[in-house]
C-alpha positions as CSV (number, residue, x, y, z in Angstrom):
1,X,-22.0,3.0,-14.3
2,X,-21.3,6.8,-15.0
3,X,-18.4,8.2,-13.0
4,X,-19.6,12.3,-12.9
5,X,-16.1,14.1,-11.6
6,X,-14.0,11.1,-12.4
7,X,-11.1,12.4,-10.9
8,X,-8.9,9.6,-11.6
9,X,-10.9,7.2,-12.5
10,X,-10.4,5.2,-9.5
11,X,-14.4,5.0,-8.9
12,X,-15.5,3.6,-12.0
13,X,-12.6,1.2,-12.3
14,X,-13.8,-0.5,-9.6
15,X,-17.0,-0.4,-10.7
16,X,-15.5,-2.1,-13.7
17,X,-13.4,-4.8,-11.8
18,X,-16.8,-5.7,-9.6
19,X,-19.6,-6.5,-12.6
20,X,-20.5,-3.4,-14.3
21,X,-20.8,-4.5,-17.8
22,X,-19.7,-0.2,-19.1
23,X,-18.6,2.8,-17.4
24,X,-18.9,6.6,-18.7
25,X,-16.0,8.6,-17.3
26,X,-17.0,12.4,-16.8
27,X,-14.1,14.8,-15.8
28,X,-13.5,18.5,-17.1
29,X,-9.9,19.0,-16.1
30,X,-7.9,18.0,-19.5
31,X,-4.9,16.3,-16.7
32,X,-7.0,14.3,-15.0
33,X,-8.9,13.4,-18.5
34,X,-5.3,12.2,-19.4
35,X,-5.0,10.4,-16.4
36,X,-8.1,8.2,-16.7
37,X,-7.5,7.4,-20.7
38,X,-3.9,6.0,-19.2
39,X,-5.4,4.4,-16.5
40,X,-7.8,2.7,-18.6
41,X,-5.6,1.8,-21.6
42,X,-3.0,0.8,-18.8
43,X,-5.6,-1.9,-17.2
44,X,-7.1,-2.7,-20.8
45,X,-10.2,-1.4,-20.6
46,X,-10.9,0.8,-23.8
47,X,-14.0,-1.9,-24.9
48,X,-16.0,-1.0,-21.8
49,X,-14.8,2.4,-21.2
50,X,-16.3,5.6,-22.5
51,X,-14.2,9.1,-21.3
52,X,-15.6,12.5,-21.7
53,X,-13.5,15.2,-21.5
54,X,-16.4,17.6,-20.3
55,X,-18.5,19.9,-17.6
56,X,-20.6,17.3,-15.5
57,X,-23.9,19.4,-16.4
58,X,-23.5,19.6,-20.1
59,X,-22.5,15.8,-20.2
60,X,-26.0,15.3,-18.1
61,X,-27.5,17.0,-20.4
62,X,-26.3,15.7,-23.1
63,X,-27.0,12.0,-21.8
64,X,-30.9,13.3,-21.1
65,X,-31.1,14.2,-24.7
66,X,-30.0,11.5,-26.3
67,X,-32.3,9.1,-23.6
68,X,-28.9,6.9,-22.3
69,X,-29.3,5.6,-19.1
70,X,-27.9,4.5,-16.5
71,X,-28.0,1.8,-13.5
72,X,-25.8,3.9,-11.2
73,X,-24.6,7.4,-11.0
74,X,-21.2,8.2,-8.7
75,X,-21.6,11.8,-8.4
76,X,-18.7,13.7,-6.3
77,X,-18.4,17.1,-7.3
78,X,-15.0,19.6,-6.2
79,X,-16.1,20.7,-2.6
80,X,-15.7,24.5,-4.1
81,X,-18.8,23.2,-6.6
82,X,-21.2,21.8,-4.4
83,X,-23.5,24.1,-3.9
84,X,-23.9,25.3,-7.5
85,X,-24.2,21.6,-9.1
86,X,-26.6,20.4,-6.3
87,X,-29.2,22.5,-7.3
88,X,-29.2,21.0,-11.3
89,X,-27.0,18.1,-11.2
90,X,-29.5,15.7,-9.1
91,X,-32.4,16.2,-11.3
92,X,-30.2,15.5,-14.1
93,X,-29.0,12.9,-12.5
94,X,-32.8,11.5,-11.6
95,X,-33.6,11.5,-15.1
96,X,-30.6,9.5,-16.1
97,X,-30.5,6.6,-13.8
98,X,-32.9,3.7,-15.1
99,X,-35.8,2.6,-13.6
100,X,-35.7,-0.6,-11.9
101,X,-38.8,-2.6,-12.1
């Protein structure tokens, strides 16, 4: 599960506490990056938790590059960034979600 604008986390917790097996935190802003790792270390969940303190389109980038995958892609950008991530963040996001046979 990769939780693109993490916020607080809340998304891919949940994700976490219904089956997913991992989740990739994404968030840029350095508080709500805080937030998360407290969240996570609060609900003990460091071995299936991976937090990026990043921009959405490098980390999608990034993930293309190094060919990880992933079965489902929570992607809610600031309202203020919409239109600018729309245009590149859902190919991105295409390439990174894994194809189910």
């Amino acid at each position: 599960f990769l939780d693109l604008f993490a916020g607080s986390g809340a998304m891919g917790i949940e994700a976490l506490s219904r089956g997913a097996a991992k989740t990739t935190f994404v968030e840029r802003d350095r508080t709500s990056y805080r937030t998360i790792e407290k969240n996570i270390e609060k609900l003990d969940l460091k071995s299936v938790s991976i937090i990026l303190c990043e921009e959405a389109l490098r980390a999608l980038s990034f993930f293309h590059r190094t060919g990880q995958k992933f079965d489902l892609i929570f992607l809610d950008p600031p309202y203020a960034d919409i239109s600018t991530l729309s245009q590149d963040a859902l190919p991105l996001s295409a390439q990174a979600v894994k194809a189910l046979d």
